[in-house]
C-alpha positions in Angstrom: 0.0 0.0 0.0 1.2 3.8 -0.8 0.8 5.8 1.9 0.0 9.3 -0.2 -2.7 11.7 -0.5 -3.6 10.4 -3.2 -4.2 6.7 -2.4 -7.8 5.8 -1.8 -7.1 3.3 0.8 -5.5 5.8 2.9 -8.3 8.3 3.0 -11.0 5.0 3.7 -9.1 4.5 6.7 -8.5 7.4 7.8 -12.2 8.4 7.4 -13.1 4.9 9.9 -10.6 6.0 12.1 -11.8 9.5 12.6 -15.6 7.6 13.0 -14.9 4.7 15.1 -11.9 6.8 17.6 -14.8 9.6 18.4 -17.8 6.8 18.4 -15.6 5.0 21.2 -15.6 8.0 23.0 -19.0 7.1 24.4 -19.8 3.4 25.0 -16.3 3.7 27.0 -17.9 5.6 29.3 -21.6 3.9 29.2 -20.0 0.7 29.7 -18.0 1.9 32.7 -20.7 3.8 34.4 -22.9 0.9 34.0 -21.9 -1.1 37.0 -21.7 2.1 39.4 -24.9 2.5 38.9 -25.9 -1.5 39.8 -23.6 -0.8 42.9 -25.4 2.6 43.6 -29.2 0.7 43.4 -27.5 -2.0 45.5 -26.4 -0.2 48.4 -29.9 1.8 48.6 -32.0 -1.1 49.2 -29.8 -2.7 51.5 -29.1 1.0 53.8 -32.2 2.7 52.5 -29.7 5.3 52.3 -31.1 7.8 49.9 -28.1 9.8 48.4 -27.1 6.1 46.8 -30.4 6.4 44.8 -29.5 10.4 44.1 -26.1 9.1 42.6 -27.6 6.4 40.3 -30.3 9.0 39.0 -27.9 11.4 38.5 -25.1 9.3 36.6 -28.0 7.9 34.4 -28.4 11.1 32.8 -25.1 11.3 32.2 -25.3 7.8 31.0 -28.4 8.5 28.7 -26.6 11.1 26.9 -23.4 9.4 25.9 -25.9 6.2 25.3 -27.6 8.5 22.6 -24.6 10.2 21.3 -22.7 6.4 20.9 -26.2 5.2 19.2 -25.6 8.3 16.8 -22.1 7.8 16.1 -21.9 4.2 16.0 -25.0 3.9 12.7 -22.5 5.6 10.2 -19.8 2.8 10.8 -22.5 -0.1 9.8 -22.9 1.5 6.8 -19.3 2.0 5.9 -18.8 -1.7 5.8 -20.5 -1.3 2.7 -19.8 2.4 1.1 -15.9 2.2 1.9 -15.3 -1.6 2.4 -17.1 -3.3 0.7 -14.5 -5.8 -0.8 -13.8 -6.2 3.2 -17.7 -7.4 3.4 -18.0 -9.5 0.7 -15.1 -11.7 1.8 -15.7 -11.9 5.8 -19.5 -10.5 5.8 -20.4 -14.0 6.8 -18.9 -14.2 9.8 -18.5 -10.2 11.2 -21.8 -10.3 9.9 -22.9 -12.6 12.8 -21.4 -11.4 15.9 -22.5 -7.6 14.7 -26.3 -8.9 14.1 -26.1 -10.7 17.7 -24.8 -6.9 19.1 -27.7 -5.8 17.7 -30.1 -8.2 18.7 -29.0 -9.6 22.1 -27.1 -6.3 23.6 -28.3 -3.1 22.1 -32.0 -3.9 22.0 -31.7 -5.1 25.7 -29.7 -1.9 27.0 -31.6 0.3 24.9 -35.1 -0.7 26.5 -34.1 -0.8 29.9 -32.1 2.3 29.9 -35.7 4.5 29.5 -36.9 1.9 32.4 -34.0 3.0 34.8 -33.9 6.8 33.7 -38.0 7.5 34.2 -39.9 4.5 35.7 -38.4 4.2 39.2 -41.6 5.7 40.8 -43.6 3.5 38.5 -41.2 -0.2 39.5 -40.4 0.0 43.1 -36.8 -0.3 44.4 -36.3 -3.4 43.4 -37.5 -3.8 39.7 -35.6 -0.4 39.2 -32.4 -2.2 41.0 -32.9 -5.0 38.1 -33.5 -2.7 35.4 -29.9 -1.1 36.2 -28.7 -4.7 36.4 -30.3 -5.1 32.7 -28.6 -2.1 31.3 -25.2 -3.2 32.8 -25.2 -6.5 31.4 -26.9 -5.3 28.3 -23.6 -2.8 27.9 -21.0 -4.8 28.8 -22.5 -8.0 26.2 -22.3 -5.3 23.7 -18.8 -4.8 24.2 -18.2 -8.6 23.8 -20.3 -9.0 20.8 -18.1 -6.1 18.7 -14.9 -7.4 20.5 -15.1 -11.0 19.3 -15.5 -9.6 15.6 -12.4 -7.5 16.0 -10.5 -10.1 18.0 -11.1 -12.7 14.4 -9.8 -9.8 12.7 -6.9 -10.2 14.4 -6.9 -13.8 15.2 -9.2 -15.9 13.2 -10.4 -18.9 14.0 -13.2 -21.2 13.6 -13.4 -20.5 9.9 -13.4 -22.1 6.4 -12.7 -21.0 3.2 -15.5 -21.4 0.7 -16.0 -22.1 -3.0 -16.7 -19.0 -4.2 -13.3 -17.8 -2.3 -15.2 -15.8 0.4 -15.2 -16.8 4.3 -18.0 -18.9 6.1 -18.4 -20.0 9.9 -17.4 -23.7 10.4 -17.4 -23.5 14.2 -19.5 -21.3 16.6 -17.9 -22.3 19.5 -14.3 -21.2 18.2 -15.2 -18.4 16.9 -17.3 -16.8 19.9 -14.5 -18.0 22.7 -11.9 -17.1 20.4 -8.8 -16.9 23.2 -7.8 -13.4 21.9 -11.6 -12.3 22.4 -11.6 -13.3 25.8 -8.3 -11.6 26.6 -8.9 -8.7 24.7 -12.6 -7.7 26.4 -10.9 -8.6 29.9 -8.7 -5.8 29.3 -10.7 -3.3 27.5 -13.5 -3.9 29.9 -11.1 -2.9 32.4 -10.0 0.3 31.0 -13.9 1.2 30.4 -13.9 1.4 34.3 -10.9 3.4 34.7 -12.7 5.7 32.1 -15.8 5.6 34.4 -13.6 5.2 37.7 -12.0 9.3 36.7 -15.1 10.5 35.5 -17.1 10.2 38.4 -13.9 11.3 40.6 -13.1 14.3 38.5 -17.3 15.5 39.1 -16.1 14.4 43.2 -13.2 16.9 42.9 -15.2 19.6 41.2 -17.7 19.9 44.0 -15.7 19.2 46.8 -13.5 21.9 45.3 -16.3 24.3 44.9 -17.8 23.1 48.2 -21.3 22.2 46.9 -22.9 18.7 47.3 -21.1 17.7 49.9 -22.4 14.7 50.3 -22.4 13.2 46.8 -18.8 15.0 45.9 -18.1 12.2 49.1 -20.2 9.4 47.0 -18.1 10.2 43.7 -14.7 10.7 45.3 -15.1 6.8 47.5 -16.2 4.9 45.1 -14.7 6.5 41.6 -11.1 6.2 44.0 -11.6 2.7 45.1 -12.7 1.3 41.6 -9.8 3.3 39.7 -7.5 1.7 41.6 -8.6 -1.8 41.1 -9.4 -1.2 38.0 -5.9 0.7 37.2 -3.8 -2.4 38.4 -6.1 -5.0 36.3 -5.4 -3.3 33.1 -2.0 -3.2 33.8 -1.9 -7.1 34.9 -3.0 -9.6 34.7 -5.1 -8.7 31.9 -2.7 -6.4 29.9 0.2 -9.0 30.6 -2.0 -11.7 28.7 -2.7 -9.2 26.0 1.1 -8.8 25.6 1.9 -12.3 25.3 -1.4 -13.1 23.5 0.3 -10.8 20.5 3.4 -12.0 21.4 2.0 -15.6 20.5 0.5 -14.7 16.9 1.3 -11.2 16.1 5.0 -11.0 16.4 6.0 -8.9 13.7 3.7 -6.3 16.1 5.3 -6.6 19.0 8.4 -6.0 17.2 7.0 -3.0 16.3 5.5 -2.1 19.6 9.0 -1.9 21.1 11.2 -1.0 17.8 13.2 -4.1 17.9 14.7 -4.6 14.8 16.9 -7.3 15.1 15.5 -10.5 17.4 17.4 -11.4 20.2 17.4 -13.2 23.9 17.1 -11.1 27.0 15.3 -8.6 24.8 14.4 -5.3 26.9 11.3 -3.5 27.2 12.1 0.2 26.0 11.7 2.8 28.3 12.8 5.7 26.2 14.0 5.4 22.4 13.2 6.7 19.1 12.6 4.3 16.3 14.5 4.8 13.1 13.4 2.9 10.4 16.0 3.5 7.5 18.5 2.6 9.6 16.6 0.0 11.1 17.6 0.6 14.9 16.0 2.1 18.0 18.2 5.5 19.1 18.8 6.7 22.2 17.6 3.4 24.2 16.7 2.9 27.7 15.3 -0.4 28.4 14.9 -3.1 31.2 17.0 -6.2 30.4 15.4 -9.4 29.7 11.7 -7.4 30.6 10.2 -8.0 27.1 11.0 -12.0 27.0 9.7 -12.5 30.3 6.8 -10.5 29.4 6.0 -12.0 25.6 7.0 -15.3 26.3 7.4 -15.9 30.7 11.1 -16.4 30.9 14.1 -13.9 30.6 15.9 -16.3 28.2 13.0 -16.5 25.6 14.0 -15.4 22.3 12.5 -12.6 20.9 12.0 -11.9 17.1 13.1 -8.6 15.2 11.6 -7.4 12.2 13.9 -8.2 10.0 13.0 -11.3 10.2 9.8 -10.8 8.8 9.5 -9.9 4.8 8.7 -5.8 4.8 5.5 -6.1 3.5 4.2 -7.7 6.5 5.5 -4.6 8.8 3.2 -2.5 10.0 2.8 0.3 7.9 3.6 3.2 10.3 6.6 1.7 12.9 6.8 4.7 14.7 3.1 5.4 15.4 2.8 1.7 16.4 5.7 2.5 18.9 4.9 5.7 20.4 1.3 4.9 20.8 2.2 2.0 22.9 5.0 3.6 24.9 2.3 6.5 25.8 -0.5 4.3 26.6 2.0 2.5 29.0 3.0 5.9 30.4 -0.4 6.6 31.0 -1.4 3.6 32.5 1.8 4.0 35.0 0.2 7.2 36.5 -3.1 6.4 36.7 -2.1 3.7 39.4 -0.4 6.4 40.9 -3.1 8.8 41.3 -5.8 6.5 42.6 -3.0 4.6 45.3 -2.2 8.4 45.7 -6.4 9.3 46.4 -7.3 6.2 48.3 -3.7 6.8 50.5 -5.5 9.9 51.3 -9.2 8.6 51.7 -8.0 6.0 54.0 -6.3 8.7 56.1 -9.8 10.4 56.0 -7.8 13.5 54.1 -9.2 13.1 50.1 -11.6 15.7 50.5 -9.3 18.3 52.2 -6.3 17.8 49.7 -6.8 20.8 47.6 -3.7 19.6 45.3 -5.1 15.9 45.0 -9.0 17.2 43.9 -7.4 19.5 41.3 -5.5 16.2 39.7 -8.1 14.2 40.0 -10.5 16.8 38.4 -8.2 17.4 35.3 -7.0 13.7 35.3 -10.3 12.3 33.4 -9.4 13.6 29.9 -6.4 11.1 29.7 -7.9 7.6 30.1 -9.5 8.6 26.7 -6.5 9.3 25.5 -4.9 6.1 26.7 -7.9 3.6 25.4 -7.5 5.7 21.9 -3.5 5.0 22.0 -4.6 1.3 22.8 -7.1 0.9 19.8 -4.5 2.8 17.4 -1.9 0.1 18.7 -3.9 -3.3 17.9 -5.5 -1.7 14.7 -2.0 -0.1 13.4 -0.3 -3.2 14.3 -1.8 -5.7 12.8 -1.7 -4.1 9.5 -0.8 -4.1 6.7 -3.7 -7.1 7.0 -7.5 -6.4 7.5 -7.7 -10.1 8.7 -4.3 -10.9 10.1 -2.5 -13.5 7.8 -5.6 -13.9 5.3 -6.8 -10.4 4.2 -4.9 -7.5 3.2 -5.9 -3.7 3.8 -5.4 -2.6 0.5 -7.7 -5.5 -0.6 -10.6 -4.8 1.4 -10.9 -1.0 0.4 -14.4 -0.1 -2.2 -12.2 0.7 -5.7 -15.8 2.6 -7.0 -15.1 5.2 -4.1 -12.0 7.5 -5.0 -10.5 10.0 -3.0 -12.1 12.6 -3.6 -15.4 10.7 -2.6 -13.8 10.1 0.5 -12.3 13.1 1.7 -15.4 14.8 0.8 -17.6 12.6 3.2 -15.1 13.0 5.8 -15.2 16.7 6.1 -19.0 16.3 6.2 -18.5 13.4 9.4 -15.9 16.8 10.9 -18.1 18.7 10.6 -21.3 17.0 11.9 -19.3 15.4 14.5 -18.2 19.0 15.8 -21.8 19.9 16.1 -22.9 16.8 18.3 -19.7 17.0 20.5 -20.9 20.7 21.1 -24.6 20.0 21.9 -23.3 16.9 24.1 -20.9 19.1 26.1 -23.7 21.6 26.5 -25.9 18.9 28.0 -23.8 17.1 29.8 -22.5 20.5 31.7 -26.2 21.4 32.2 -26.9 18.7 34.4 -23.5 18.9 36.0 -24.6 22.5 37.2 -28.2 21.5 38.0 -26.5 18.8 40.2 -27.5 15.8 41.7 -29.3 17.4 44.5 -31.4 20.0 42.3 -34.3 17.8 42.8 -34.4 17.8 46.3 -33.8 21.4 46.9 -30.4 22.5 46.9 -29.7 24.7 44.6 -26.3 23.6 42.4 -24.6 26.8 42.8 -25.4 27.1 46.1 -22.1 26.9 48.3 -21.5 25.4 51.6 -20.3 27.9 53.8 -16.5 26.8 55.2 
């Protein structure tokens, strides 16, 4: 593939990268909101404690409106399987085609009619329908997850399929293909970073009022539990679940992993690259700081394992962009560092009974939740730039899978229109979403959300 301007199959995927990175934007967040809000309806029937039940009505606003906006977002990206790759379709449509029907079907239909249930029938169900309906949208959200994560974990290990007369791709084995190993790895860990997107959220919205010294009580709600989960949560994605994604790709993608830490030439004790800059003409990694041995024992358990370079792979079966590959990685390990640091920082100082009077702390946490979007987006643009240059790893090439009857021009065109558009809805959801952040959780029960508590 030519990476110009003026190569169609560039601009296709650029134009479903720009969809699908701002689509994920929201079901990150639904998905990790989903079980606070189970937890929230839990712990109100079994206390009667009412500012549990003010938390989960509040946060399923919140959730409503990225639920719409993700609903909005996610349609176009159906249709591009079609417009922009439709080559891509006709060869795996029948077996994508099944796992996206059952999203449809099993998860969104489920989450979608409970999420009206949970949002405006509580007076209407009683406390414990409504704690089932929240129950119903959680599992409905996090199935939906699965359901798109098993297509994309065949598109980067397939299994359980045939190849058919007419050339295409058909479904041999059910079983396979639904507990495909790298599914279940890869949902452990992305389902993981979902609550770390959730966990800061709801901590940041803590921060902000305890800063501002208004809703006391649920700035206390947001600022426990968002802590406590972002912690766990933190140290899952990190391991075990993002160790067995490592050697997972370690196992079948290794040209990738060669990528992912700009080795070049395979060797034993390989290190895990701390700092470096990946030079591809000269085929080297500058400036290197790395932990000896850290990348066998990682990829493969022992420190002696032998780890392969890319040159031992032919180049057209590089990744296409070596240094993005890298970089992304090495950031969304960064990332993933420090938020373990800030949430065993913020529960430190909960456990001390001194979260809430650490002006310094609230004003991290509160800027903190920006970045584990960043660090899910850096993950995604790893596994999807990695495993090219194949669509399907090892059976179907990118620049295969692209429509030819849609040029560039065609493309770039609908692209500014998705900018555009997109720009509009991120607009109207901000507005929204800081609406009902200043009306506050407590607005229906008559305190005022600018009103402050005195000091």
């Amino acid at each position: 593939m030519e990476n110009t301007f003026t190569d169609p199959a560039l601009w296709h995927r650029i134009h479903f990268g720009f969809t699908i990175t701002y689509h994920y934007l929201f079901p990150q967040l639904t998905m990790g909101l989903a079980w606070f809000m189970v937890y929230w309806k839990w712990r109100a029937l079994r206390t009667g404690d009412e500012k549990y039940n003010r938390a989960a009505r509040f946060w399923a606003k919140i959730f409503g409106l990225n639920f719409a906006v993700g609903v909005v977002t996610g349609i176009p990206m159906e249709f591009q399987f079609g417009t922009n790759w439709a080559a891509f379709s006709r060869y795996s449509g029948a077996i994508i085609g099944q796992t996206l029907a059952m999203e449809g079907m099993f998860a969104f239909f489920l989450e979608s009619a409970f999420i009206g249930a949970f949002i405006w029938g509580e007076k209407r169900l009683g406390p414990r329908t409504h704690f089932l309906t929240a129950v119903c949208v959680a599992t409905g959200s996090w199935l939906s997850g699965f359901f798109i994560l098993v297509t994309n974990a065949f598109m980067q290990h397939p299994v359980g399929y045939a190849l058919a007369p007419n050339g295409t791709l058909e479904l041999v084995d059910v079983g396979a293909f639904l507990l495909n190993p790298w599914a279940l790895v890869q949902y452990a860990h992305n389902q993981c970073a979902a609550l770390v997107t959730g966990s800061f959220v709801i901590s940041a919205l803590g921060a902000f009022y305890a800063l501002r010294r208004i809703h006391p009580e649920q700035a206390n709600v947001y600022l426990k539990t968002g802590t406590l989960v972002g912690l766990v949560a933190s140290l899952l994605v990190a391991f075990p679940t993002g160790d067995s994604q490592a050697k997972m790709v370690g196992a079948y993608q290794p040209a990738t992993l060669a990528s992912m830490e700009g080795l070049f030439h395979g060797e034993r004790l390989a290190d895990v690259s701390m700092i470096g800059q990946p030079n591809v003409s000269q085929q080297r990694l500058e400036n290197p700081i790395g932990l000896p041995g850290a990348l066998s024992f990682l990829a493969y358990g022992t420190f002696q394992s032998y780890v392969r370079g890319l040159d031992e792979f032919p180049k057209d079966e590089w990744p296409d962009n070596i240094e993005l590959v890298y970089y992304a990685f090495h950031l969304m390990i960064t990332l993933g560092t420090i938020f373990i640091l800030i949430m065993a920082w913020a529960n430190w100082k909960r456990w001390r009974g001194r979260l809430e009077s650490s002006t310094a702390l609230l004003w991290v946490l509160m800027l903190a939740f920006p970045f584990p979007y960043i660090a899910t987006s850096l993950g995604w643009m790893t596994a999807e730039m990695g495993r090219q240059p194949w669509l399907i790893h090892g059976l179907f090439r990118t620049n295969n899978g692209y429509s030819q009857v849609v040029s560039s021009g065609d493309t770039i065109f609908t692209l500014i229109g998705f900018v555009g558009l997109y720009f509009v809805l991120g607009l109207l959801f901000l507005y929204l979403t800081g609406r009902e952040i200043y009306k506050g959780p407590d607005s229906a029960h008559g305190v005022p959300s600018h009103q402050e508590v005195p000091v």
